[in-house]
ROLUM-739208 format. One record per residue (C-alpha): residue number from 0; y, z, x. Coordinates in nm, 2 decimals, decimal comma, padded with zeros to 4 digits, always signed. Layout:
BEGIN
<atom k="NUM" yy="Y" zz="Z" xx="X"/>
...
// end
This chain:
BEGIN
<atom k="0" yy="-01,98" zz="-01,69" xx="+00,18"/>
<atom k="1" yy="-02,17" zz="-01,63" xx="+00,47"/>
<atom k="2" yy="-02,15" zz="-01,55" xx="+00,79"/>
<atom k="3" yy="-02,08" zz="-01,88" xx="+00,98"/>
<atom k="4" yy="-01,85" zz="-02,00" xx="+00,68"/>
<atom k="5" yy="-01,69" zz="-01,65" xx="+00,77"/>
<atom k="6" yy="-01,61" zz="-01,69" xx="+01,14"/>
<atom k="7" yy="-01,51" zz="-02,06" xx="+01,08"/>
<atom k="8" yy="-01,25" zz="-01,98" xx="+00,82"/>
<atom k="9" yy="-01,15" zz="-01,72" xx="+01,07"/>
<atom k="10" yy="-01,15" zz="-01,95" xx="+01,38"/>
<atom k="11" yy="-00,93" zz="-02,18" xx="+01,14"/>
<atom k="12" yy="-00,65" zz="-01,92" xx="+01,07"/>
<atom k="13" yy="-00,63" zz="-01,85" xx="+01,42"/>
<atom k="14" yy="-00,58" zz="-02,16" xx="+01,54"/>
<atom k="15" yy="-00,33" zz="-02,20" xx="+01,22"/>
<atom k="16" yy="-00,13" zz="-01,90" xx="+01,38"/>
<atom k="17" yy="-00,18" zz="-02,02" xx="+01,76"/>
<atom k="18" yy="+00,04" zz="-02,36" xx="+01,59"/>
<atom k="19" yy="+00,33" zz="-02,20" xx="+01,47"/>
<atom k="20" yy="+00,66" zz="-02,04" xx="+01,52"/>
<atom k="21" yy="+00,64" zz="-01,84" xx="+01,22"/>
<atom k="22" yy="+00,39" zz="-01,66" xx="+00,96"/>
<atom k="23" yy="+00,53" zz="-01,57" xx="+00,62"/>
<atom k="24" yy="+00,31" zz="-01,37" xx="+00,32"/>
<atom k="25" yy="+00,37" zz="-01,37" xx="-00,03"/>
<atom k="26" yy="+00,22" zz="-01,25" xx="-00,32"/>
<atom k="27" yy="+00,14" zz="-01,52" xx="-00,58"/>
<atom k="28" yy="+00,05" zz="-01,31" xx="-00,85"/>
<atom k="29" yy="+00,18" zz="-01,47" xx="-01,23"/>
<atom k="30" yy="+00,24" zz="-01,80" xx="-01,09"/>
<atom k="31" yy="+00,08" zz="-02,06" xx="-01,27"/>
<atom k="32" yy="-00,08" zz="-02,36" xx="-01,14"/>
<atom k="33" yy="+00,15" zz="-02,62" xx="-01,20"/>
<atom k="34" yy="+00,40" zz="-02,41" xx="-00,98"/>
<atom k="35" yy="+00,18" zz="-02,33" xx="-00,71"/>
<atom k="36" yy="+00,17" zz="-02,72" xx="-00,72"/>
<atom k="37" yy="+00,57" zz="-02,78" xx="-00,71"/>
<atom k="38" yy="+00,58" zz="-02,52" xx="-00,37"/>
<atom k="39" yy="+00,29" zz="-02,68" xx="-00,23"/>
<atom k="40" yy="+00,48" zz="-03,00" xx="-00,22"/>
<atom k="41" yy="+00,79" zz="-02,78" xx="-00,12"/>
<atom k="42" yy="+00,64" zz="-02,66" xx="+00,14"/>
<atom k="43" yy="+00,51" zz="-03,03" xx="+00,24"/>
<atom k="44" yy="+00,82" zz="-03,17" xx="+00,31"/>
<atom k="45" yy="+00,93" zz="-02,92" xx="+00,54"/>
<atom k="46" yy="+00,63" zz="-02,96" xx="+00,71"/>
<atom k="47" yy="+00,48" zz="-02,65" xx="+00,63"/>
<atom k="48" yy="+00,14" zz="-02,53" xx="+00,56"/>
<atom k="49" yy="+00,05" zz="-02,31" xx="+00,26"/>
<atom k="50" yy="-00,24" zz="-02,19" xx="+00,25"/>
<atom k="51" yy="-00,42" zz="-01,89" xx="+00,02"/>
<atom k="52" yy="-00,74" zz="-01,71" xx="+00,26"/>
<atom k="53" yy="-00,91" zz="-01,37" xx="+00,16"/>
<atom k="54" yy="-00,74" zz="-01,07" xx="+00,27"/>
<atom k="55" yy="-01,04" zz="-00,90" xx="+00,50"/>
<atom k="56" yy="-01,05" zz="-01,26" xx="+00,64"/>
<atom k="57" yy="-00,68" zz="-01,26" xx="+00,78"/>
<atom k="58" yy="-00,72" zz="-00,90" xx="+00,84"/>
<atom k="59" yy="-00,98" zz="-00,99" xx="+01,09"/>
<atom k="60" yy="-00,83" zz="-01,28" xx="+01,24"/>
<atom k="61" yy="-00,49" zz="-01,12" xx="+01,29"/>
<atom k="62" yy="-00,66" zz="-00,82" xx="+01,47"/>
<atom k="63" yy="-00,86" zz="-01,06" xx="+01,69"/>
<atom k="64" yy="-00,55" zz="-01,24" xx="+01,77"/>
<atom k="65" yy="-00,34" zz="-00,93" xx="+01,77"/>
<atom k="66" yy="+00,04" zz="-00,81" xx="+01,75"/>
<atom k="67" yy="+00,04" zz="-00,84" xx="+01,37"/>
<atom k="68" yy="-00,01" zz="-00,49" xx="+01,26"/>
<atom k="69" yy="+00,26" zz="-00,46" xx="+01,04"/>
<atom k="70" yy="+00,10" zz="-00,74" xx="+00,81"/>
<atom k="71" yy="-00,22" zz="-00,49" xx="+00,77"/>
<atom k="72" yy="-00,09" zz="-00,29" xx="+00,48"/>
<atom k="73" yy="+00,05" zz="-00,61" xx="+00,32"/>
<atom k="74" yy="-00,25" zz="-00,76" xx="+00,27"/>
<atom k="75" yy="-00,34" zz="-00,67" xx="-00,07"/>
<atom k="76" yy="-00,34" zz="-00,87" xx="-00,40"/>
<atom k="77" yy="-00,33" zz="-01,20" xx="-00,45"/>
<atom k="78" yy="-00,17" zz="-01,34" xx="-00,09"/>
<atom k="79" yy="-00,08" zz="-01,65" xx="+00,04"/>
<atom k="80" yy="+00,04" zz="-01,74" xx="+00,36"/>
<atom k="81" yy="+00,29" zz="-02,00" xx="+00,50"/>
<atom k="82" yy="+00,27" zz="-02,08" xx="+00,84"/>
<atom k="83" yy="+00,57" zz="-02,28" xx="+00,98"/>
<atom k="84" yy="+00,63" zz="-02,49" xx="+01,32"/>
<atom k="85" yy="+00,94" zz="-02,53" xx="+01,43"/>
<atom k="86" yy="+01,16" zz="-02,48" xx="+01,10"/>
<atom k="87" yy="+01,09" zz="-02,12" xx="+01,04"/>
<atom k="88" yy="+01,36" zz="-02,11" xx="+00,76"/>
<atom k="89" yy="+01,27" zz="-02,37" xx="+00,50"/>
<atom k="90" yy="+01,00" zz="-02,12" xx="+00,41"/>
<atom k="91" yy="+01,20" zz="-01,80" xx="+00,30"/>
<atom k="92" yy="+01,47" zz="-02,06" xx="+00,18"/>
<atom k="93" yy="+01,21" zz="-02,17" xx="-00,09"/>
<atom k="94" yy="+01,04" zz="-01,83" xx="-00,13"/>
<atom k="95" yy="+01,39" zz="-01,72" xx="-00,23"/>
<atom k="96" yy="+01,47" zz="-02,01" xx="-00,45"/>
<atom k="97" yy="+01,17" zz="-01,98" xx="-00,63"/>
<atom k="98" yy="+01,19" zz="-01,64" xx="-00,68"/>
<atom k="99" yy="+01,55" zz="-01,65" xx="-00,81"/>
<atom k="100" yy="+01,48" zz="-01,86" xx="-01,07"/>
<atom k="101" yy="+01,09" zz="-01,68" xx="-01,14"/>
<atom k="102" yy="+01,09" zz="-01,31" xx="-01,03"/>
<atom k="103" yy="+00,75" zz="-01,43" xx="-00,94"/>
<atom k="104" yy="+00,60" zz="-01,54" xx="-00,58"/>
<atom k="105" yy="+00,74" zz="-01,20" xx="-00,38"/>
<atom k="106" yy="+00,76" zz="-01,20" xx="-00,06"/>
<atom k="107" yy="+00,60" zz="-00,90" xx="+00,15"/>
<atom k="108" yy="+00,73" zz="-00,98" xx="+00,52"/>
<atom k="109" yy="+00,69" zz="-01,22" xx="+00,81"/>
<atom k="110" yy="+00,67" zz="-01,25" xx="+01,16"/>
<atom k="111" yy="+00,91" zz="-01,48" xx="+01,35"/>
<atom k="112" yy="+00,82" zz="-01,57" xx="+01,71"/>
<atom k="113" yy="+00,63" zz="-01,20" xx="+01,74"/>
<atom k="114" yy="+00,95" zz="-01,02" xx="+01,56"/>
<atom k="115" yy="+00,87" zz="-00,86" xx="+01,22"/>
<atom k="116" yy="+01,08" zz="-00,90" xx="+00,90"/>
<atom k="117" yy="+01,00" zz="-00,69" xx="+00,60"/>
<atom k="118" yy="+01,04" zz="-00,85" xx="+00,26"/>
<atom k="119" yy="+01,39" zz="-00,67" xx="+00,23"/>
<atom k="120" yy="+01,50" zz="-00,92" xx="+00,46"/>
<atom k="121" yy="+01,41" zz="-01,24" xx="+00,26"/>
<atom k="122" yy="+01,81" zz="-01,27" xx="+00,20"/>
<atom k="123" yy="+01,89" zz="-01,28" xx="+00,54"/>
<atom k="124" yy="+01,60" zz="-01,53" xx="+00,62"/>
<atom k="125" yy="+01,74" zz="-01,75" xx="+00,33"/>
<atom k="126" yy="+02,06" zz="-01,76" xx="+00,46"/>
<atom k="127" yy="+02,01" zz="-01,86" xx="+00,80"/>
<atom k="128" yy="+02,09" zz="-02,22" xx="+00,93"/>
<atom k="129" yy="+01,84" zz="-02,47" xx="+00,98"/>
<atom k="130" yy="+01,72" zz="-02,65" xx="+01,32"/>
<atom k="131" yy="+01,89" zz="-02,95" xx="+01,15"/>
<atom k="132" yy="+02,21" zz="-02,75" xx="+01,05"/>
<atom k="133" yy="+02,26" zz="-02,61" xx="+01,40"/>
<atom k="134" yy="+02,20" zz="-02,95" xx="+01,56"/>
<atom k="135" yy="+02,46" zz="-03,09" xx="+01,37"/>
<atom k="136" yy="+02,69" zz="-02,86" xx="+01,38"/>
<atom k="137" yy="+02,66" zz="-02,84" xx="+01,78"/>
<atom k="138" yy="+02,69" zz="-03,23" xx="+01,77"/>
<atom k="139" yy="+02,98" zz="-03,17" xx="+01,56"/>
<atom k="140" yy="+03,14" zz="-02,95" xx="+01,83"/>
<atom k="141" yy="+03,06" zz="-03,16" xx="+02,11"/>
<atom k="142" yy="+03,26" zz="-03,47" xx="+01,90"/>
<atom k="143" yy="+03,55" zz="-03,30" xx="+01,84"/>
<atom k="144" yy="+03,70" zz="-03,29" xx="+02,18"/>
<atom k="145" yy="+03,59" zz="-03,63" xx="+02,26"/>
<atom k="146" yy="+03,77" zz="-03,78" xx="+01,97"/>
<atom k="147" yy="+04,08" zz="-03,55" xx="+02,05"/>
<atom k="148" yy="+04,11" zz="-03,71" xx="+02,36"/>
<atom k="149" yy="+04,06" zz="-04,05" xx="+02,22"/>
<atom k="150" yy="+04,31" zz="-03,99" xx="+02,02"/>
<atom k="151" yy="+04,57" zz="-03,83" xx="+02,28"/>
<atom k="152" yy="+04,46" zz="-04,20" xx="+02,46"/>
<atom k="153" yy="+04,58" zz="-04,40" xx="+02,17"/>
<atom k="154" yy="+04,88" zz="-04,25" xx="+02,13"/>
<atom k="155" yy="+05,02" zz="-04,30" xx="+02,51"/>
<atom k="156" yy="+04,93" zz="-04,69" xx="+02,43"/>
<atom k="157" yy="+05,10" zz="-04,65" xx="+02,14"/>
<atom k="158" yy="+05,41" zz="-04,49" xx="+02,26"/>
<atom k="159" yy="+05,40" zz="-04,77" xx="+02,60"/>
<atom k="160" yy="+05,37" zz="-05,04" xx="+02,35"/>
<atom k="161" yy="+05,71" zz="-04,90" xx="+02,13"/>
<atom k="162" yy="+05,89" zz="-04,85" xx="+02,46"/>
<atom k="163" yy="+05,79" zz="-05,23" xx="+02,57"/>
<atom k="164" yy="+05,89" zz="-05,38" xx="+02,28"/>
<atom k="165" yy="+06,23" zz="-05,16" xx="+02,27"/>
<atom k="166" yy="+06,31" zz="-05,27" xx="+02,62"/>
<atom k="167" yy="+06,23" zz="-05,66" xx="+02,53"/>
<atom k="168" yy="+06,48" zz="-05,60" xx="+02,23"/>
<atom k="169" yy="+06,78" zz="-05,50" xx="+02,41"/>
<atom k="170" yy="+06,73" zz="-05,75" xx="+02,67"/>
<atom k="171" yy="+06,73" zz="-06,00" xx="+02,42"/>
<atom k="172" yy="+07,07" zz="-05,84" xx="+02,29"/>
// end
């Protein structure tokens, strides 16, 4: 690779970092093709990017960018990074997943919205709610009252109809 490959592959990572919410590493070491496949599709759906660059080649665009310091002694071995937009969970949701069931594809830390997470904190990650979760729970919330007093409504129509109807039978007796 030479040097204008070099500072284009760079100029691509940073602009892959300047588009996202989050940046996740992990080490793909022992995973075999046809899985790196299966979380490449993974990742697709959640509209994420995984890609694999050289190490000295993130190094260097995360220094020119700056703020990722903590990812320098992480970047050694076989590494692969996810960058993610606005769902910054659905990446350590399938890290985790896949390395439940593997013991393989470890993750070595992340940064979410400039805020470091070491790879002791994949469970957390995992277990957070997603953008869709949250919206639907808050949706959820919002309902609730409105069909309460829906509800509340109905039942003062209700009770006006009984008491109309009881009033037309006893003057009809």
């Amino acid at each position: 690779m030479n040097k204008t490959e070099k500072a284009e592959v760079i100029a691509e990572i940073v602009e892959n970092i300047k588009g996202c919410t989050a940046i996740f590493l992990v080490d793909y070491h022992g995973v075999n093709v046809e899985d790196i496949i299966q979380l490449r599709r993974e990742f697709l759906k959640e509209d994420l990017k995984y890609i694999v660059y050289k190490n000295t080649l993130l190094k260097r665009a995360f220094d020119e960018i700056g703020g990722f310091e903590e990812f320098n002694e992480r970047l050694i071995g076989m590494t692969g990074v996810i960058f993610a937009g606005e769902n910054f969970v659905a990446p350590a949701k399938t890290i985790k997943k896949y390395y439940d069931a593997s013991k393989k594809f470890n993750f070595k830390g992340s940064y979410i919205d400039g805020q470091f997470y070491d790879s002791d904190k994949l469970d957390l990650l995992a277990s957070m709610p997603t953008k869709d979760e949250v919206m639907a729970s808050i949706v959820g919330s919002i309902s609730a009252p409105a069909s309460g007093i829906v509800g509340a409504i109905n039942a003062v129509m209700r009770d006006i109809v009984t008491l109309v109807d009881e009033i037309s039978k006893k003057k009809a007796a």
